[in-house]
Biopython code that builds the backbone (N, CA, C, O; Angstrom):
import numpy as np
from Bio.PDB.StructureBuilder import StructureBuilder

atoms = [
    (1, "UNK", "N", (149.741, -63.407, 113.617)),
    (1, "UNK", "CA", (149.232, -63.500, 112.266)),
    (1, "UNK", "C", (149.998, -62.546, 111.336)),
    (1, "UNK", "O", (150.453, -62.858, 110.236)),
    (2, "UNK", "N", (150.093, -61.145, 112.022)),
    (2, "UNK", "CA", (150.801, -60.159, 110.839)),
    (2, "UNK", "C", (152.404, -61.035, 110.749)),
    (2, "UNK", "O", (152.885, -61.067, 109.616)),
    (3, "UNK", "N", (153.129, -61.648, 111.744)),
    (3, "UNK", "CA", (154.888, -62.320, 111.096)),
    (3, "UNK", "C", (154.043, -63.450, 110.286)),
    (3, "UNK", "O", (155.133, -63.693, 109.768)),
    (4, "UNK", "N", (153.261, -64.258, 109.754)),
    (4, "UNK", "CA", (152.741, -65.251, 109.333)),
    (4, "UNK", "C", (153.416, -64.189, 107.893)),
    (4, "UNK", "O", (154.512, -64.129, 107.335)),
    (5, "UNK", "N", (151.900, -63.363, 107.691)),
    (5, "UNK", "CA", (151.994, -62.721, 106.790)),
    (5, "UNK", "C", (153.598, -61.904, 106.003)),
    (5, "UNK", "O", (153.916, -61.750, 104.824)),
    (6, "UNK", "N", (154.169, -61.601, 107.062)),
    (6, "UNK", "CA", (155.230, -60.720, 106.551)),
    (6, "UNK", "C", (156.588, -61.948, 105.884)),
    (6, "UNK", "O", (157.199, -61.852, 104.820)),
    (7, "UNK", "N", (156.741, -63.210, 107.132)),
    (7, "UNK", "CA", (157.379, -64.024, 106.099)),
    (7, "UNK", "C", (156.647, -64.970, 104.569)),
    (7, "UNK", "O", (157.225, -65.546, 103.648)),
    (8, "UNK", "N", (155.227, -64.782, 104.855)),
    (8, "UNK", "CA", (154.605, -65.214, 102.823)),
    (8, "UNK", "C", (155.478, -64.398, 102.034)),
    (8, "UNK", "O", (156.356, -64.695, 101.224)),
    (9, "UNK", "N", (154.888, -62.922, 102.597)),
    (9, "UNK", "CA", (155.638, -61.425, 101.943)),
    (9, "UNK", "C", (157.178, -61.939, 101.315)),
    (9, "UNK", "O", (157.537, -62.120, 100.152)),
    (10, "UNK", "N", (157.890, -62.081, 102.586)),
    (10, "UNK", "CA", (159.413, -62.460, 102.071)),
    (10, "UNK", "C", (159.509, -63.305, 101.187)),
    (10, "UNK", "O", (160.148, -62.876, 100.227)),
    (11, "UNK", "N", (159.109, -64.467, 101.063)),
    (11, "UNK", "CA", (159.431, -65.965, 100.966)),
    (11, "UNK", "C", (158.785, -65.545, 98.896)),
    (11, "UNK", "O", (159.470, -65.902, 97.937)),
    (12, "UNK", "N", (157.499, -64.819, 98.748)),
    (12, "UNK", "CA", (157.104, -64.308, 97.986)),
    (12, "UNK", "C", (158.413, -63.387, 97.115)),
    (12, "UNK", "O", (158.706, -63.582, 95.935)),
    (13, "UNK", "N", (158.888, -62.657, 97.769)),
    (13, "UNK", "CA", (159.413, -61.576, 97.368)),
    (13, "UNK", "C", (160.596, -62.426, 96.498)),
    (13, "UNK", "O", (160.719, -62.497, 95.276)),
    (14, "UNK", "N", (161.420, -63.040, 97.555)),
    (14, "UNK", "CA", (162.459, -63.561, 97.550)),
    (14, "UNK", "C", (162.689, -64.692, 95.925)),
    (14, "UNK", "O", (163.572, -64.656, 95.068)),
    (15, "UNK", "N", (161.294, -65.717, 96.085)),
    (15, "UNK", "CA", (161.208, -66.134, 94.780)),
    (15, "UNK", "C", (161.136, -65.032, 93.408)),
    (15, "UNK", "O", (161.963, -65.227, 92.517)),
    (16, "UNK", "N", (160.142, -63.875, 93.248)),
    (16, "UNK", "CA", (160.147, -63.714, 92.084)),
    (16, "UNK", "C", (161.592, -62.942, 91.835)),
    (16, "UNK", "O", (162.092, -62.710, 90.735)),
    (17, "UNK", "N", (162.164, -62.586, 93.200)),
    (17, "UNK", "CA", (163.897, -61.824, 92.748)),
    (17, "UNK", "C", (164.376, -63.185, 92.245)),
    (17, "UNK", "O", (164.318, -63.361, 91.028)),
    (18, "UNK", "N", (164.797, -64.078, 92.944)),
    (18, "UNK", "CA", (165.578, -64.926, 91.906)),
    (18, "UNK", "C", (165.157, -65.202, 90.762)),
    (18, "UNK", "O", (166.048, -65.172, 89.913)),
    (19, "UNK", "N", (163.378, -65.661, 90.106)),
    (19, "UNK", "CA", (163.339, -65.386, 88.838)),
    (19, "UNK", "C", (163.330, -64.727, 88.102)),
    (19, "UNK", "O", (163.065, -64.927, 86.917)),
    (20, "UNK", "N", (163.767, -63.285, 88.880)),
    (20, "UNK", "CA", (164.478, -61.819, 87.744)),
    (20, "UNK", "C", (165.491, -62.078, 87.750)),
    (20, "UNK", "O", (165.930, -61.613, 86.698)),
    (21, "UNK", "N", (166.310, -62.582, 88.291)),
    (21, "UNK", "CA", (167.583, -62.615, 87.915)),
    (21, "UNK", "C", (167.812, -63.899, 87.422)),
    (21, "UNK", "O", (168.916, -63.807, 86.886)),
    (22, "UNK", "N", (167.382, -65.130, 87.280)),
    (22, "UNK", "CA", (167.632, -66.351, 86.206)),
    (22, "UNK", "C", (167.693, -65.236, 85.200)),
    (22, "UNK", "O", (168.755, -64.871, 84.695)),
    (23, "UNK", "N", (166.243, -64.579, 84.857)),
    (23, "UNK", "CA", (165.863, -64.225, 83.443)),
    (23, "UNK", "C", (167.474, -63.162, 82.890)),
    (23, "UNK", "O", (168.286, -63.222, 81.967)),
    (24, "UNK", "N", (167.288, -62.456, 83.852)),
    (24, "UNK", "CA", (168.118, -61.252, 83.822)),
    (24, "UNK", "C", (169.813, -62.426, 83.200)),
    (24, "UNK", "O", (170.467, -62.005, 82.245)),
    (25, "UNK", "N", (170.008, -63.049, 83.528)),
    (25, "UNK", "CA", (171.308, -63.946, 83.273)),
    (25, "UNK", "C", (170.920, -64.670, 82.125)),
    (25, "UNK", "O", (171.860, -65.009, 81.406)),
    (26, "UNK", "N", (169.879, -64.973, 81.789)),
    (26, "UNK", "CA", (169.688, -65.194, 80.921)),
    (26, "UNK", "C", (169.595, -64.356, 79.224)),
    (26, "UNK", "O", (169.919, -64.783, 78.115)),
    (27, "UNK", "N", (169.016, -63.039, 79.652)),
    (27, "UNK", "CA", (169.278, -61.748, 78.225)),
    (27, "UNK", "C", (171.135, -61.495, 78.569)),
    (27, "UNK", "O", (172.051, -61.291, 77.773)),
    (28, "UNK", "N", (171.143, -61.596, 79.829)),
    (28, "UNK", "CA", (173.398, -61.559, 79.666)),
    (28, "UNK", "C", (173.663, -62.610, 78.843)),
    (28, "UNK", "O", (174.403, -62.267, 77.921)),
    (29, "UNK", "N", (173.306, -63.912, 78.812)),
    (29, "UNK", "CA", (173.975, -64.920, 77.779)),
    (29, "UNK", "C", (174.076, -64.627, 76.713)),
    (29, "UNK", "O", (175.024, -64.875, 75.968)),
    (30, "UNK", "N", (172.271, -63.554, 76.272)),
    (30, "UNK", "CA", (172.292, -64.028, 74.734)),
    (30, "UNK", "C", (172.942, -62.511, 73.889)),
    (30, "UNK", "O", (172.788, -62.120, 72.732)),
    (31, "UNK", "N", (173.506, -62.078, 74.754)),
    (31, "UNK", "CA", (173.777, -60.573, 74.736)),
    (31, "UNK", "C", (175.363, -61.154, 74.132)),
    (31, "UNK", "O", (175.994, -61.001, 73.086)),
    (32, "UNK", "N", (175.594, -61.935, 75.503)),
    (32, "UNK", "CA", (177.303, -62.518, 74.489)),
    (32, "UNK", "C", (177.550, -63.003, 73.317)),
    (32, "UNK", "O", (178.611, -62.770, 72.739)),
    (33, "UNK", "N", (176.387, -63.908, 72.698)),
    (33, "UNK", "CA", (176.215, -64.378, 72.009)),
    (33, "UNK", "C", (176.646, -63.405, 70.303)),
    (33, "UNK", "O", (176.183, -62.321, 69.949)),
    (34, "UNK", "N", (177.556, -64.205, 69.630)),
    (34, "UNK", "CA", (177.382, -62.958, 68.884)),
    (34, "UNK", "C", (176.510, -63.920, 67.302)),
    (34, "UNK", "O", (176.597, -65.081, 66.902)),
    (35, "UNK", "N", (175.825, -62.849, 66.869)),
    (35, "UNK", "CA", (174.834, -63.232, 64.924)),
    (35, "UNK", "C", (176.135, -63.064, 64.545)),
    (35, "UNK", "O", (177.114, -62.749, 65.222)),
    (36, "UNK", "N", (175.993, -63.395, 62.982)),
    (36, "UNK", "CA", (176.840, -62.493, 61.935)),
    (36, "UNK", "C", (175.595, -62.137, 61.245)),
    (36, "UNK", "O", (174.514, -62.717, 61.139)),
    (37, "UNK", "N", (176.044, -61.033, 60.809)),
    (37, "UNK", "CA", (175.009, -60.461, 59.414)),
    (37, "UNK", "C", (174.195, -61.084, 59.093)),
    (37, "UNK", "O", (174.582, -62.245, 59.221)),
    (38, "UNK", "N", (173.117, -61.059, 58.682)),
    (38, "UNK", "CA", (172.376, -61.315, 57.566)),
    (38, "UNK", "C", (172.994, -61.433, 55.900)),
    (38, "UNK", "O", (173.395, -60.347, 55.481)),
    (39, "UNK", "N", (173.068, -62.125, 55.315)),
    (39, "UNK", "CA", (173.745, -62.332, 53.961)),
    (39, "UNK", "C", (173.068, -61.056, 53.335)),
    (39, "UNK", "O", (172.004, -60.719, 53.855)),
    (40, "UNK", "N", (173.602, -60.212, 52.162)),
    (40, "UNK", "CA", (172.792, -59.514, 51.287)),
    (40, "UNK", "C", (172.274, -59.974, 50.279)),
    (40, "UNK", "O", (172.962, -60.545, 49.432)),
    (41, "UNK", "N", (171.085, -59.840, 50.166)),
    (41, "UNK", "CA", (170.695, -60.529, 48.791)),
    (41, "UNK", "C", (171.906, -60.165, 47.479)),
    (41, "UNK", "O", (172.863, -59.425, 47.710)),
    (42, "UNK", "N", (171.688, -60.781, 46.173)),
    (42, "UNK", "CA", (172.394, -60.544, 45.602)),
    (42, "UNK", "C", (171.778, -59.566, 44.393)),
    (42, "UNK", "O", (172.520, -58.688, 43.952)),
    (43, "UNK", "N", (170.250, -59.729, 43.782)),
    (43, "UNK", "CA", (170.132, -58.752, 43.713)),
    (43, "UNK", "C", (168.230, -58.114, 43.860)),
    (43, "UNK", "O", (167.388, -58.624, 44.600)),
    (44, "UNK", "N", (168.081, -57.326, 43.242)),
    (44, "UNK", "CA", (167.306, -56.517, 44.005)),
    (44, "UNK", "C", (165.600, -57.607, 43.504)),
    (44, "UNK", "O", (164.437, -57.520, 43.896)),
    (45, "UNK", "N", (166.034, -58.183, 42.876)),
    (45, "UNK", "CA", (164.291, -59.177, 42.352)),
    (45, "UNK", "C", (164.912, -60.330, 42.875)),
    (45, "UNK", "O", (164.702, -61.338, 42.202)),
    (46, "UNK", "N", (165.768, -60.513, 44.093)),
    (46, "UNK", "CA", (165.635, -61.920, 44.855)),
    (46, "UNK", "C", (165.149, -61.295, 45.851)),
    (46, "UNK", "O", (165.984, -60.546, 46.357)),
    (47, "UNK", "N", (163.794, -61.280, 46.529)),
    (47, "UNK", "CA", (163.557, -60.367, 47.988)),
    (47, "UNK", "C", (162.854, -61.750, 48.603)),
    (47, "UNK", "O", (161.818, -62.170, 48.089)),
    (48, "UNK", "N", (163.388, -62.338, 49.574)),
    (48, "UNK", "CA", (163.409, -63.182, 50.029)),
    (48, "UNK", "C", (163.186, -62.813, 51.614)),
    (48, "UNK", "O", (164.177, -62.292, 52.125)),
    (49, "UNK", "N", (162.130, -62.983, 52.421)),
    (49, "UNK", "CA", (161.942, -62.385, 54.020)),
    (49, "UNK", "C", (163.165, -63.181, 54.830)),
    (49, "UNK", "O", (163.360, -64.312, 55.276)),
    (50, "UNK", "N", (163.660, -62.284, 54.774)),
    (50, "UNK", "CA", (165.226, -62.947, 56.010)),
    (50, "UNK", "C", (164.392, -63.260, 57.136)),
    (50, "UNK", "O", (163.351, -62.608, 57.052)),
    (51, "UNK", "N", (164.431, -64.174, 58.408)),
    (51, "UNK", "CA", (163.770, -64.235, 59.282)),
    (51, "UNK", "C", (165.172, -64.640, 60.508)),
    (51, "UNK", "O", (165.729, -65.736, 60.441)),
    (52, "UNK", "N", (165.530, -63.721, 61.429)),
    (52, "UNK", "CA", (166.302, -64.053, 62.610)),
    (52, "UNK", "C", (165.869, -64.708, 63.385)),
    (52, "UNK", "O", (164.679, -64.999, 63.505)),
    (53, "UNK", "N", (167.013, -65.151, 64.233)),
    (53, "UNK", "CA", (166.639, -66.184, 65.275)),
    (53, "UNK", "C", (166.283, -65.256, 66.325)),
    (53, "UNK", "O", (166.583, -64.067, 66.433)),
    (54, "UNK", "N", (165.513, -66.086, 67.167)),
    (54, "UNK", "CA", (165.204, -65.182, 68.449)),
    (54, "UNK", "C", (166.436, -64.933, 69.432)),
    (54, "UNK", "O", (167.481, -65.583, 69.395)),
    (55, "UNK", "N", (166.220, -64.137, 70.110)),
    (55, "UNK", "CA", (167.218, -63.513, 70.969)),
    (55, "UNK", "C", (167.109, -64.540, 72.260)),
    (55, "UNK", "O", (167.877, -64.308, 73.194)),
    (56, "UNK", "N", (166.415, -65.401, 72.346)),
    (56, "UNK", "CA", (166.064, -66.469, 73.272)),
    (56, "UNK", "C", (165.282, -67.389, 72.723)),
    (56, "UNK", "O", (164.454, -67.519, 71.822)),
    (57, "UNK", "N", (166.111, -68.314, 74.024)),
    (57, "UNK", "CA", (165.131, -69.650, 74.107)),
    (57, "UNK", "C", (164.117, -69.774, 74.330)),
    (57, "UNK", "O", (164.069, -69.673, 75.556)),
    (58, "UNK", "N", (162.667, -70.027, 73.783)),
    (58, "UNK", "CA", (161.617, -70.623, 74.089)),
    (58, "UNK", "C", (160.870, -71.221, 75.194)),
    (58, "UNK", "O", (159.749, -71.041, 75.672)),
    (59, "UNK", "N", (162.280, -72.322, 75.551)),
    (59, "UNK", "CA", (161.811, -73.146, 77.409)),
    (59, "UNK", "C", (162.336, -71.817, 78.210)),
    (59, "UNK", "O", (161.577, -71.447, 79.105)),
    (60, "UNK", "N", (163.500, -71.066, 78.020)),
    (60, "UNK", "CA", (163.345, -70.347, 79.388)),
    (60, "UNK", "C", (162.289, -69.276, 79.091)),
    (60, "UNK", "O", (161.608, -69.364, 80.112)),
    (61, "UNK", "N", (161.915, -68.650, 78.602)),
    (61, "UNK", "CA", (160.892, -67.693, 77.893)),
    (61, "UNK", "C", (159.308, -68.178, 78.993)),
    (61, "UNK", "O", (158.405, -67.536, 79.530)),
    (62, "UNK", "N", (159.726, -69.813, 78.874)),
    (62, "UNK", "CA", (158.227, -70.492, 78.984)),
    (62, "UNK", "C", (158.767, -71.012, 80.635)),
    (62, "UNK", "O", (157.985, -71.464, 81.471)),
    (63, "UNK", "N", (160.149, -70.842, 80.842)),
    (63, "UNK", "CA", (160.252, -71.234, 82.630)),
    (63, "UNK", "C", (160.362, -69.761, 83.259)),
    (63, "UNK", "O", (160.576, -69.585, 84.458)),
    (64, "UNK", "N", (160.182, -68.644, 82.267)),
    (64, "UNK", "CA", (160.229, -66.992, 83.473)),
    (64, "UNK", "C", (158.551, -67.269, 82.994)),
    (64, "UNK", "O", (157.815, -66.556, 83.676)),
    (65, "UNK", "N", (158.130, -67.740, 82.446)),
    (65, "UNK", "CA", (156.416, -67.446, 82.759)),
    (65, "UNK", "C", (156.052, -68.213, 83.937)),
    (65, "UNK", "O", (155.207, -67.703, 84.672)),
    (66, "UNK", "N", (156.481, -69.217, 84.217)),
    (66, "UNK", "CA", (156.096, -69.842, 84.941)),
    (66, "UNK", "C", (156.281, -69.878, 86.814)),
    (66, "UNK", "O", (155.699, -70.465, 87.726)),
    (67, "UNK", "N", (157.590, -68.757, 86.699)),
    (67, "UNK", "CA", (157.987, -68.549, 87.817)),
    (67, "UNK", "C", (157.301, -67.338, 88.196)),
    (67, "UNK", "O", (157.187, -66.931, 89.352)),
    (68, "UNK", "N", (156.932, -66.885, 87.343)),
    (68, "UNK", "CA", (155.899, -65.284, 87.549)),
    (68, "UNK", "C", (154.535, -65.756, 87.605)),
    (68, "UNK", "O", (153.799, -64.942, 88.161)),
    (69, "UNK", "N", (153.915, -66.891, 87.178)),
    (69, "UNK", "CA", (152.673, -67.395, 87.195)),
    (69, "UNK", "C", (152.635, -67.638, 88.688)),
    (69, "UNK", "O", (151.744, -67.044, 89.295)),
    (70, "UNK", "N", (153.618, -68.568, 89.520)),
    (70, "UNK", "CA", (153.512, -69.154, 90.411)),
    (70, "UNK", "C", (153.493, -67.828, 91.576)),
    (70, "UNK", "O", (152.533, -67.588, 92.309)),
    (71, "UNK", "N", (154.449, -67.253, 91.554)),
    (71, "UNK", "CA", (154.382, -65.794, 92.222)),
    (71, "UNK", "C", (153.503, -65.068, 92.816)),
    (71, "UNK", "O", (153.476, -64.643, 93.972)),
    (72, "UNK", "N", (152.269, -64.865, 91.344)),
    (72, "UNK", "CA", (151.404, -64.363, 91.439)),
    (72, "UNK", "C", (150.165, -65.171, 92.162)),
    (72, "UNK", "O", (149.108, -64.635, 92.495)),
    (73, "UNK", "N", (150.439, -66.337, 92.314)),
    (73, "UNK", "CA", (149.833, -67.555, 93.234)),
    (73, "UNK", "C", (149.914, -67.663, 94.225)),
    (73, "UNK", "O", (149.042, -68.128, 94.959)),
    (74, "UNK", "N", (150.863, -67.312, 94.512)),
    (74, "UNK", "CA", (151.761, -66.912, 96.071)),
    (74, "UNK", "C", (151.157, -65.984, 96.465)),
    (74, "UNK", "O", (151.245, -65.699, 97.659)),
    (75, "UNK", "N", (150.412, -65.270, 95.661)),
    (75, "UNK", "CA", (150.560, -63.693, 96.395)),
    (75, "UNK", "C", (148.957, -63.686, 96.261)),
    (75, "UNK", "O", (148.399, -62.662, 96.657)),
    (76, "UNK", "N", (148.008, -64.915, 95.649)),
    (76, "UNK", "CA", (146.938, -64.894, 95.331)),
    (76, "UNK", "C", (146.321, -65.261, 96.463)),
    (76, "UNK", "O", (145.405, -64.668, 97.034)),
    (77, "UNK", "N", (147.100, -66.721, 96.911)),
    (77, "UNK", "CA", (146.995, -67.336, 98.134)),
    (77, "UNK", "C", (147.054, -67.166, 99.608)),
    (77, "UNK", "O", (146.489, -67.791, 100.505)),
    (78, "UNK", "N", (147.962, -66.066, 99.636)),
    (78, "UNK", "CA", (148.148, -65.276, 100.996)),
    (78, "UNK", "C", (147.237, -64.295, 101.145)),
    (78, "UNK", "O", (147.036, -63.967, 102.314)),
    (79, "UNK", "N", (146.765, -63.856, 100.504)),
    (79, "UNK", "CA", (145.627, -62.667, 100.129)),
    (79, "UNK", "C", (144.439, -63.412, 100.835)),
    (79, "UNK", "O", (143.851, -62.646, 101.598)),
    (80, "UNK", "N", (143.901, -64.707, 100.805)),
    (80, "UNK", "CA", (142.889, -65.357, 100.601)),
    (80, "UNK", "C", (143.226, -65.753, 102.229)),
    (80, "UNK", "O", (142.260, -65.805, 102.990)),
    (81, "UNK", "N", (144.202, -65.952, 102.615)),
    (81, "UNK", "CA", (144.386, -66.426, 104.271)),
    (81, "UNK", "C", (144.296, -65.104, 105.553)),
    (81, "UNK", "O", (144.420, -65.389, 106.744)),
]
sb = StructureBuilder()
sb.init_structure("model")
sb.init_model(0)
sb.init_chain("A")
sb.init_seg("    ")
for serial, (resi, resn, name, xyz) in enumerate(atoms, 1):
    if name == "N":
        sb.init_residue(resn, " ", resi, " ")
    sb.init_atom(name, np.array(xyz, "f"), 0.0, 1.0, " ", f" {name:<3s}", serial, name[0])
structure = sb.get_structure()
């Protein structure tokens, strides 16, 4: 029963490392990525809220939740056996 347990452990472990490192390759992409500036307004009674883009995508944002959701399922589930 305890090797049952110790390969969940691994098999557990092993998934949420690779979804640190998707993610992790993923802040490297957007790291390459280069902005330009923000334009300057032109003058001081145009104040207009500049709004940047995010530093990421959304779906992967919403596929590292999901690989950490499942994880924690993994680890919810073995607990329970």
């Amino acid at each position: 029963m305890n090797d049952y347990r110790q390969e969940i452990h691994k098999a557990a472990e092993k998934a949420f490392m690779d979804a640190l490192e998707k993610l992790e390759e993923t802040f490297e992409e957007v790291e390459e990525v280069e902005v330009p500036p923000p334009p300057k307004p032109a003058s001081k009674t145009d104040k207009k809220e500049t709004r940047r883009a995010p530093a990421f995508d959304l779906q992967e944002l919403e596929d590292a939740a999901a690989d950490i959701e499942r994880y924690m399922a993994s680890l919810h589930k073995s607990e329970e056996s």
